[in-house]
C-alpha positions in Angstrom: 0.0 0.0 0.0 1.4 3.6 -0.7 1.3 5.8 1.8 1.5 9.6 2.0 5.2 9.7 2.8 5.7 8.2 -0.6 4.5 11.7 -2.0 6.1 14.1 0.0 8.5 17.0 -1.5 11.9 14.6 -2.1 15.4 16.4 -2.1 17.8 15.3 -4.5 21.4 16.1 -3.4 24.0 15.4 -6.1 27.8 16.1 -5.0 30.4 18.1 -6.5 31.4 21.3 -8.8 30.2 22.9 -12.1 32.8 21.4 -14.4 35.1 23.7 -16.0 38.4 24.0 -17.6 40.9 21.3 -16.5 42.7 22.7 -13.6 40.4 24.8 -12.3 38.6 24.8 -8.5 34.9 26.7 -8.4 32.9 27.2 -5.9 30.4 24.4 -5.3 27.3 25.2 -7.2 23.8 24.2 -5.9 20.9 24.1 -8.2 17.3 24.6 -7.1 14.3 22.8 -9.0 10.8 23.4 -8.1 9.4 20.8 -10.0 5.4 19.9 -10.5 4.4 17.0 -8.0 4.1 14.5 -11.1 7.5 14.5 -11.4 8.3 13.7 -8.0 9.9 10.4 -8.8 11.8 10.6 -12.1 13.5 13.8 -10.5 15.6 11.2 -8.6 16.5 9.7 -12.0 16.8 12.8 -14.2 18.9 14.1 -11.4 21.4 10.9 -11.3 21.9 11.1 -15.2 23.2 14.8 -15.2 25.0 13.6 -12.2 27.1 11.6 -14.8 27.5 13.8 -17.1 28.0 16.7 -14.5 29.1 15.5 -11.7 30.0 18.9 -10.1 26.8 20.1 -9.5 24.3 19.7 -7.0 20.7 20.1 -7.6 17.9 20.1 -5.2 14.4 19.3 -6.4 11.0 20.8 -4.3 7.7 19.6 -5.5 4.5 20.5 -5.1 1.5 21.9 -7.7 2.9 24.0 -10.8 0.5 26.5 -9.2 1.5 26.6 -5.7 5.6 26.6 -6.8 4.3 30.0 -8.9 3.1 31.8 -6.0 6.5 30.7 -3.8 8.5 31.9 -7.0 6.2 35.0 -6.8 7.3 35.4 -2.9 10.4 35.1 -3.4 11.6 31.6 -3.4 15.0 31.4 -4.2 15.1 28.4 -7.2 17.1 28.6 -10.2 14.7 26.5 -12.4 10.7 25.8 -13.0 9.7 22.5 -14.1 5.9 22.9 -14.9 3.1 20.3 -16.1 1.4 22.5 -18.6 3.1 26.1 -20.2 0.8 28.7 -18.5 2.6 28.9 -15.2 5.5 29.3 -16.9 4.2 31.7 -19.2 2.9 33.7 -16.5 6.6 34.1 -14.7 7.4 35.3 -18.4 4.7 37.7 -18.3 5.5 39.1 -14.9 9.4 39.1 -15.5 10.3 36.4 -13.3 12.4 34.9 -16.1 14.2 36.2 -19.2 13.6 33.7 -21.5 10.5 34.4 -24.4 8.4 31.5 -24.1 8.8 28.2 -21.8 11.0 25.5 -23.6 8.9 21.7 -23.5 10.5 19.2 -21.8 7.9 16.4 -22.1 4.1 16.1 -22.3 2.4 14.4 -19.8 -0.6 11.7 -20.0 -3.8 11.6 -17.9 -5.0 8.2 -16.4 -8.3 6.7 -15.1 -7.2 4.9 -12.2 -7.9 2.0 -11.3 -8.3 0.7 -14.6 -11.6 0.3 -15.0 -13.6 -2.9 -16.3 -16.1 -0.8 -17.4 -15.8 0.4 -21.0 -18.1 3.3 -20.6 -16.6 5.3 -18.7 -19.7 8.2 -18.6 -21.7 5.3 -17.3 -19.1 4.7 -14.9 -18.4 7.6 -13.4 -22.0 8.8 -13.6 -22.7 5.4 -11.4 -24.6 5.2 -8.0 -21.5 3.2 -7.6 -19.4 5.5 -8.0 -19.4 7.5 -4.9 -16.3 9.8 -4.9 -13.8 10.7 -7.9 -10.7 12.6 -7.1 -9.1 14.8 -9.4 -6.2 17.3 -8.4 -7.4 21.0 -8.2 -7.9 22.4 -11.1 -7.0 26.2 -10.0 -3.7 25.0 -9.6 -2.4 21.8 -10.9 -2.3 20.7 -14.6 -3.6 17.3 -14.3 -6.2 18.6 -12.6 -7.6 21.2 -14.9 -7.1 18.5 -18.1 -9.4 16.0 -16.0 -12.2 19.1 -15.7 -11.8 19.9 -19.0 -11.9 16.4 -20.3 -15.3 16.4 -18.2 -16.8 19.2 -19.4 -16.1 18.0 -23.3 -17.7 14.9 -22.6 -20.7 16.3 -20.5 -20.4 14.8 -17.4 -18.6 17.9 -14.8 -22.4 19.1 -14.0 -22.7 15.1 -13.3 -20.1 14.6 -11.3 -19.2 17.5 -9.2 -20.7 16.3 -6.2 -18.6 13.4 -6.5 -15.5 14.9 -6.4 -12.6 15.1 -4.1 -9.9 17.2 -4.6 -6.0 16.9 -3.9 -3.7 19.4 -3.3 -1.9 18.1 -6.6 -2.1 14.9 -8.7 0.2 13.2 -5.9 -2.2 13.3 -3.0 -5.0 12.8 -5.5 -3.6 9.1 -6.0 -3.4 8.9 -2.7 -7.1 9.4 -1.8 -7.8 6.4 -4.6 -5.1 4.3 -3.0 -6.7 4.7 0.9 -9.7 4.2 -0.4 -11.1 7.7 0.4 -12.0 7.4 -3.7 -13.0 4.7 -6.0 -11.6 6.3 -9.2 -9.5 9.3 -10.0 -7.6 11.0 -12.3 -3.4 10.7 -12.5 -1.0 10.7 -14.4 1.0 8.2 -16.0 4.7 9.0 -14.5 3.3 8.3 -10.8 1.7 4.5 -12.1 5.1 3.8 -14.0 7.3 4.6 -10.5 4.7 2.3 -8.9 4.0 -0.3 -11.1 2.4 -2.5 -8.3 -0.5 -0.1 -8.3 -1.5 -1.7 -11.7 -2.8 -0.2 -14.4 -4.8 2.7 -15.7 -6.9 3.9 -18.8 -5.2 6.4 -20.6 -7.6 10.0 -21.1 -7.1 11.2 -24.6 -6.9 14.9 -24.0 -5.1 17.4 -26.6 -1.2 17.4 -26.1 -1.1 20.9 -25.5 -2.9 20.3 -22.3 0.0 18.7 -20.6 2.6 20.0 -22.3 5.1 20.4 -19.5 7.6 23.5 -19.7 10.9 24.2 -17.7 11.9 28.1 -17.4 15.4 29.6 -16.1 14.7 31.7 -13.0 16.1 35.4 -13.5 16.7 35.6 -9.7 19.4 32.5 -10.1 22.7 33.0 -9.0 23.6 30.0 -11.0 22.7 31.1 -14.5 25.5 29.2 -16.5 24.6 25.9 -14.7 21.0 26.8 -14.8 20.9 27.3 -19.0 22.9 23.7 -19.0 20.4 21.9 -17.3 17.8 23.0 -19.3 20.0 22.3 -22.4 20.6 18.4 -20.7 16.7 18.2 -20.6 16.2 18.1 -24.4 19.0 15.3 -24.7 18.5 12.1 -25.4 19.6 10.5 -22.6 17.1 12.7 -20.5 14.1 12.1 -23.2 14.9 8.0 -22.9 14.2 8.5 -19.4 11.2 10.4 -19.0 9.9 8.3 -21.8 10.4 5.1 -19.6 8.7 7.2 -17.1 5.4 8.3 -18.7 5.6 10.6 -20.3 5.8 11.6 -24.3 8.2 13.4 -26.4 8.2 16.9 -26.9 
């Protein structure tokens, strides 16, 4: 059984110094990621492989909602880098002049699952079921996953349905675990969290447009570290990162 330690914010702590030219000696240089909550797991694996290819770095990963990590950035937060499940948020810190780049650069889109899998092959029917007494969903206000499940609802006419059934998590995280307690029969995740837990089982993949979850990483202009900060963000698009967040649920750019 998972349990709500599982999903708290993990810190990622990789040892050493930017690399630079051969003799020289730099300060240590620590990177901060605020990264959405779906990412909470391959962080630890994205953050081992630019540990081999740049092992004098350390990088710390915070997660919580794409939402909730813009209003810390907004107060002040002092991270280097956003990792976002869709390309508003980051958008937003463009907008507001939190960042310097001109638009977010995608990283990955993410996939929205049904979870449990459900025997049922009519899902309206499903959900709209007596049976069906709570569905949990992540908050739409503020996370990603949450806003493509509403949005898949609405298309297909069942939010008005629905609402009273609905539980919401703080992020997608916590909405798997209200399904997992039991405080849920179904809800809607995403993909990455089912791959790092594959004794969950499986779920029905929601076809929503890609855009939806496209996720997007900005450079923070407050970083100290903004050498290290552009080459992490340049690692992200490389095929050795792509491989793994492939494994790892989610879909190519």
């Amino acid at each position: 059984m998972i349990t709500r330690a599982c999903f708290t914010c993990r810190v990622l702590v990789v040892a050493g110094l930017m690399a630079g030219p051969v003799g020289a000696n730099p300060d240590p240089v620590l990177l901060r990621v605020a990264a959405a909550s779906n990412l909470t797991f391959v962080s630890e694996k994205l953050g081992a492989e630019f540990m081999a290819h740049y092992p004098h770095v350390r990088i710390e990963f915070s997660h919580a909602a794409s939402g909730n990590l813009v209003a810390q950035i907004r107060h002040g937060a002092p991270f280097d880098v956003l990792l976002a499940a869709d390309l508003a948020y980051p958008a937003a810190l463009i907008e507001s002049g939190h960042s310097a780049m001109e638009k977010p650069q995608v990283f990955a889109t993410g996939i929205l699952m049904l979870w449990p899998k459900p025997a049922e092959t009519d899902v309206a029917r499903l959900l709209r079921s007596p049976q069906t007494r709570r569905l949990a969903i992540a908050h739409p206000d503020i996370a990603p996953y949450g806003s493509a499940a509403r949005d898949w609802l609405r298309a297909n006419e069942l939010w008005a349905d629905v609402s009273p059934k609905i539980v919401m998590g703080e992020n997608v995280a916590q909405t798997l675990q209200f399904v997992a307690s039991g405080h849920a029969e179904i809800g809607f995740i995403a993909a990455s969290l089912l791959a790092a837990n594959p004794g969950l089982g499986e779920g029905r993949e929601v076809a929503v447009p890609a855009t939806s979850l496209a996720h997007g990483a900005i450079p923070l202009r407050r970083s100290a570290h903004p050498e290290a900060t552009a080459r992490f963000l340049a690692w992200l698009a490389s095929p050795p990162a792509q491989e793994i967040l492939a494994a790892n649920g989610y879909r190519a750019p």
